[in-house]
C-alpha positions in Angstrom: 7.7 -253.5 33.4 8.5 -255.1 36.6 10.0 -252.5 39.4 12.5 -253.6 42.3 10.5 -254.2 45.3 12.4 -250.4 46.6 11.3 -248.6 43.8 7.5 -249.7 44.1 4.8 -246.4 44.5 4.5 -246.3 48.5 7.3 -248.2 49.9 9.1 -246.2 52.2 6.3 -243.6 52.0 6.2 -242.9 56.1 10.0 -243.0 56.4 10.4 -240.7 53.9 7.7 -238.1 55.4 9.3 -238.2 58.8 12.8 -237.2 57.3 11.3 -234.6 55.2 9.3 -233.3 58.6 12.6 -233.3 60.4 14.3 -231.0 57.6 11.5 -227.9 58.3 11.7 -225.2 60.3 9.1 -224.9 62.6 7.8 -221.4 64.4 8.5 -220.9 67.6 5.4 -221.1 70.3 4.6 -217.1 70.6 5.0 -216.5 66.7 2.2 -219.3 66.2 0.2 -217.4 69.0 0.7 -214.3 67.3 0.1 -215.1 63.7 -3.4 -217.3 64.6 -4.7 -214.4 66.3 -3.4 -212.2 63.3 -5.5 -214.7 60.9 -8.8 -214.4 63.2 -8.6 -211.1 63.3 -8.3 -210.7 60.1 -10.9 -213.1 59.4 -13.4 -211.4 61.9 -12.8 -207.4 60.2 -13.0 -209.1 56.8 -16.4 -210.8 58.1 -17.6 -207.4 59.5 -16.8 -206.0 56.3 -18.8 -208.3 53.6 -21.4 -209.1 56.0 -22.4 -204.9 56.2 -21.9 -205.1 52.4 -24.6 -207.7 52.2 -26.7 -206.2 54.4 -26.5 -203.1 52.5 -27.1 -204.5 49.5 -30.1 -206.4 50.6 -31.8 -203.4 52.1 -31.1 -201.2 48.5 -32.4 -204.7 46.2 -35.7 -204.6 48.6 -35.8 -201.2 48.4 -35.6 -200.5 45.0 -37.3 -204.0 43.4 -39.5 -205.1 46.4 -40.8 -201.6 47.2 -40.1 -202.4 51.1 
């Protein structure tokens, strides 16, 4: 099945990205400050947290199996 040449996969592909790009609401400068710092912070407790679980962990396996 032959298409029109406008209905081919990828024609209009960029033209149509940029209208749907203009249609979104973006955030505001100081609510993408304050919600990337929310995510590291996040990230960094979250980090803190699992990495003293591991060490934990580690030191109870040698512990218990290694007889450190």
């Amino acid at each position: 099945m032959v298409m029109p040449e406008s209905k081919k996969i990828g024609s209009g592909f960029f033209s149509d990205t940029v209208a749907e790009l203009k249609k979104v609401t973006w955030l505001s400068w100081n609510e993408a400050i304050r919600l990337t710092a929310l995510v590291l912070g996040i990230s960094i407790v979250v980090g803190l947290i699992l990495g003293g679980l591991d060490f934990g962990f580690s030191a109870l396996v040698n512990k218990l199996f290694v007889g450190g």
